[in-house]
matplotlib code that plots the C-alpha trace (Angstrom):
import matplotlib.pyplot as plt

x = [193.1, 194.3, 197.9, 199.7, 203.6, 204.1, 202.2, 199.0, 196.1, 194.6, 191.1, 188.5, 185.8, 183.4, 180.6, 178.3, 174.3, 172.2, 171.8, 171.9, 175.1, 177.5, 180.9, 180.6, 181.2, 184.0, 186.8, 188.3, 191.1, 191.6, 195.1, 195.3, 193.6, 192.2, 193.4, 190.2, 186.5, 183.4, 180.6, 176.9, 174.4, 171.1, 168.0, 164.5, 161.8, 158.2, 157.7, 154.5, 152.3, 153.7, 150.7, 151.9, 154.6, 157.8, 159.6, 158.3, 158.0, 160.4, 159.2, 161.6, 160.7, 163.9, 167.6, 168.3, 170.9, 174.6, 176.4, 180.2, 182.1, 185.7, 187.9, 189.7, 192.9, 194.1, 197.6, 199.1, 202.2, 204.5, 205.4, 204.6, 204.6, 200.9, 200.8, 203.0, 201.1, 200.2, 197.2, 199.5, 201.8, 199.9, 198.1, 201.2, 202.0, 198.8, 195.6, 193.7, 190.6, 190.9, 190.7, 187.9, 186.0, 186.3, 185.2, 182.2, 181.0, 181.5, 179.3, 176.8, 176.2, 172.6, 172.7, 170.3, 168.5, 167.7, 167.7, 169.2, 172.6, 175.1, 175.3, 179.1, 181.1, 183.2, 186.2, 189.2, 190.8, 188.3, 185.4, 183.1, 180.0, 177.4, 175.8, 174.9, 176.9, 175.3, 177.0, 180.6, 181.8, 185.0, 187.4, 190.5, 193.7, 196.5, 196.6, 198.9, 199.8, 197.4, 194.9, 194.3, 194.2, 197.3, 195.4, 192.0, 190.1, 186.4, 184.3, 182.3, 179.2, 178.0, 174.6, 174.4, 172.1, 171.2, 168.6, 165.7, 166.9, 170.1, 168.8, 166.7, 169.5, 171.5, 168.7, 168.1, 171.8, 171.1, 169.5, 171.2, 171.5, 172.6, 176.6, 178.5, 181.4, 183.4, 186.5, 189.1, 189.8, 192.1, 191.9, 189.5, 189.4, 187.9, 186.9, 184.5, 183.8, 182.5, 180.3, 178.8, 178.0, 176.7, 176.3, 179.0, 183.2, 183.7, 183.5, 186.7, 188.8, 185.8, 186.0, 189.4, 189.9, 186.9, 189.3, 192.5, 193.6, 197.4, 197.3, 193.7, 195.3, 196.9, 194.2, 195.5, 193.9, 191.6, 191.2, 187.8, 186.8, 183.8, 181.1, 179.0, 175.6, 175.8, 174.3, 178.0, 180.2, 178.1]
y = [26.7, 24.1, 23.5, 21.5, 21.3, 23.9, 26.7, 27.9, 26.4, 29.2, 29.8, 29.0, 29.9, 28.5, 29.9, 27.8, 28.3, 24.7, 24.4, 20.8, 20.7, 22.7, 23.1, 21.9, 25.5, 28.1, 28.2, 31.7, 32.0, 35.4, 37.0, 36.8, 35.0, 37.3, 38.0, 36.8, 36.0, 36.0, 33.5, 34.6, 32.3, 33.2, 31.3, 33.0, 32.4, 33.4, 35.6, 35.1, 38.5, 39.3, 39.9, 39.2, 39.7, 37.3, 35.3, 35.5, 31.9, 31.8, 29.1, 28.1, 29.4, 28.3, 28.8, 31.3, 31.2, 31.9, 34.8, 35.0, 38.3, 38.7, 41.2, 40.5, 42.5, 43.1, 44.5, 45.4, 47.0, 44.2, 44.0, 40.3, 37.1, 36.5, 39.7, 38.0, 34.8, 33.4, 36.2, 39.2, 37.8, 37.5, 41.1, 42.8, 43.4, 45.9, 43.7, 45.2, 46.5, 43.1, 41.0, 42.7, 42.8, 39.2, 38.3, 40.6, 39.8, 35.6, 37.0, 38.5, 38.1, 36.8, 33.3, 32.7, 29.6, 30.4, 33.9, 34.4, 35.4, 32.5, 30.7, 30.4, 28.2, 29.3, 26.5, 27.0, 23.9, 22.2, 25.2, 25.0, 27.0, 27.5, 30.2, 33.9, 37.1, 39.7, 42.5, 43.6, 47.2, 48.0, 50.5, 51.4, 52.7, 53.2, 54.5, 54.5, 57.8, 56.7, 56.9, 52.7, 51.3, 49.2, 48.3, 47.9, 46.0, 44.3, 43.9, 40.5, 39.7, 35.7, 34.7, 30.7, 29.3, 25.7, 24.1, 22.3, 19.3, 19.2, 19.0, 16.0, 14.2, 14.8, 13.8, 10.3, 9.8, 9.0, 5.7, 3.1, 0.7, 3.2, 3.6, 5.0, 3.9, 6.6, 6.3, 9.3, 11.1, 13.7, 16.9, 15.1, 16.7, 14.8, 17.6, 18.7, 15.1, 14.8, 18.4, 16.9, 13.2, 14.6, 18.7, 18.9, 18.7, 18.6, 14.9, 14.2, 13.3, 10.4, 9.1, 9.4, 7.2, 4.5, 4.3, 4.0, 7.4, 8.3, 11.6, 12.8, 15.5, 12.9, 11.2, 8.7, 8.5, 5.8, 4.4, 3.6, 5.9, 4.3, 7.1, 5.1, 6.0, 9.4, 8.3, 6.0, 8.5, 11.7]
z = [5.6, 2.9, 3.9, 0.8, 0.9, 3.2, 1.6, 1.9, -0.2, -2.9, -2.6, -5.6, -7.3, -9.6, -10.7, -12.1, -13.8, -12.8, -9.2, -8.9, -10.2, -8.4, -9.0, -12.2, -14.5, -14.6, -12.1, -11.0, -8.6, -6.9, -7.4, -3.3, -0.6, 1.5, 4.5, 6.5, 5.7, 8.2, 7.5, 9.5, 11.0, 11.8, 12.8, 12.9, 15.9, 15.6, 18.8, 20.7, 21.7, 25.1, 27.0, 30.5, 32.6, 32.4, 29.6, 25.7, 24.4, 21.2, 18.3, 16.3, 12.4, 10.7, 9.9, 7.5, 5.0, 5.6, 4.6, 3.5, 3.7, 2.3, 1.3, -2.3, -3.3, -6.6, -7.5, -10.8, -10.1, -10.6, -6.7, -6.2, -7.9, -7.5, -10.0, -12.2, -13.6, -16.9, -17.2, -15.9, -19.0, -21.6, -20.9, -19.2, -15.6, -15.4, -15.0, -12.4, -14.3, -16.4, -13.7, -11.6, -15.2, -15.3, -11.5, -12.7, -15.7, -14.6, -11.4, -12.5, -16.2, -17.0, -18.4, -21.7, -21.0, -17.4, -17.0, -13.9, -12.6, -11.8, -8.5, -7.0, -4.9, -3.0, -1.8, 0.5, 1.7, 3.5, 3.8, 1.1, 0.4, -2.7, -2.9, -5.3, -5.0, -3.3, -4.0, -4.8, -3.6, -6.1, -4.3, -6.6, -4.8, -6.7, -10.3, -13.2, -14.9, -17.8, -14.6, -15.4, -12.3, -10.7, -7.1, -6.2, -3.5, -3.9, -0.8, -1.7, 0.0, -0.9, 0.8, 0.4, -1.6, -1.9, -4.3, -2.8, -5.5, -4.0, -0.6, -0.8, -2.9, 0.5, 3.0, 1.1, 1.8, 5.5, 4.5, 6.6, 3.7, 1.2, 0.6, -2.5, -4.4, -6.3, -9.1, -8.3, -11.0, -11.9, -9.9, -7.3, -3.8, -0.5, 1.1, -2.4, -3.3, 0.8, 0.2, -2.8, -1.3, 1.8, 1.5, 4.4, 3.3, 7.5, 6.8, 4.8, 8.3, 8.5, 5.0, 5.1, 7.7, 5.9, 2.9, 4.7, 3.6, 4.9, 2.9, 2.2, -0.2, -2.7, -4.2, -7.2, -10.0, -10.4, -6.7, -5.6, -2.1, -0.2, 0.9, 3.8, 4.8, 6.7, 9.5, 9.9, 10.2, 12.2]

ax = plt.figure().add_subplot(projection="3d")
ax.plot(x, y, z, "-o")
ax.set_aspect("equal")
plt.show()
């Protein structure tokens, strides 16, 4: 995972309503990283009749989406820093059912203009994935003496989701004449920046090295990065 001065990266969310514009919305940050994730790939074959003995031909139908599972923790006793931010101050040490509420409500409430849930993406150091939550299973195990909550884990199911839009933006970037320039700004990542260029943040070791990049993870402020034609760098 993200590996920045020794310590390990926090994983993000944001959770976001136009398609063809992700990343761009709300950011959440679990209290923890979880422990481990599992990401499912699929691919569908239409199955001929088997009417004879000996091997069924298998046609290829199409990949089906991917499916990120994770565990997320939440503690309110006090017992670790992570419990101890800026939120756990300004609402005291006890923000379990505050936080899950949050995660919830940015999840699935229904957005005005478009009537539909929000989409999310999910980033941790250079794995990134877009996507709608599927479901959320809320288990609550410890309890104050108020019977509030003080820990509680959320079984997240995200199954990827990627607008058609988007899509063809990223297959007109294999055009061998077509390269990109782009100003860093502030908060600018290479492995996002690569996702959104080309729909795949694997390629920030490639760019990196195009640009001359030492340190991939310190991006300055107003340098120009060069994204070449995809077809340069696969």
């Amino acid at each position: 995972m993200a590996i920045a001065s020794g310590q390990l990266g926090k994983m993000r969310m944001i959770f976001y309503y136009d398609a063809d514009l992700p990343g761009i919305g709300v950011s959440y940050t679990p209290m923890y990283n979880p422990t481990s994730f599992s990401v499912s790939h699929a691919i569908t074959y239409d199955e001929a009749q088997k009417d004879t003995v000996g091997d069924m031909p298998k046609k290829f139908k199409n990949a089906t989406p991917r499916s990120l599972s994770m565990e997320l923790f939440f503690d309110g006793t006090g017992a670790s820093p992570s419990s101890t931010d800026a939120l756990s101050n300004a609402v005291n040490v006890n923000t379990v059912d505050i936080r899950i509420q949050t995660f919830l409500k940015l999840a699935y409430q229904i957005n005005g203009a478009s009537h539909k849930s929000s989409y999310v993406m999910i980033i941790w150091g250079t794995f990134i994935m877009t996507g709608v939550l599927k479901s959320a299973n809320v288990t609550y195990t410890m309890f104050d003496t108020n019977g509030r909550p003080l820990r509680a884990k959320v079984n997240v199911v995200v199954e990827e989701s990627v607008s058609n839009s988007l899509i063809g933006k990223i297959l007109k970037l294999s055009s061998p004449d077509l390269s990109k320039a782009h100003i860093v700004k502030a908060g600018d990542e290479l492995a996002l920046l690569c996702f959104k260029e080309y729909g795949d943040a694997s390629l920030y070791t490639q760019v990196a090295k195009v640009n001359g990049l030492k340190n991939y993870r310190k991006l300055k402020p107003g340098m120009e990065l060069l994204f070449p034609p995809i077809n340069n760098l696969v």
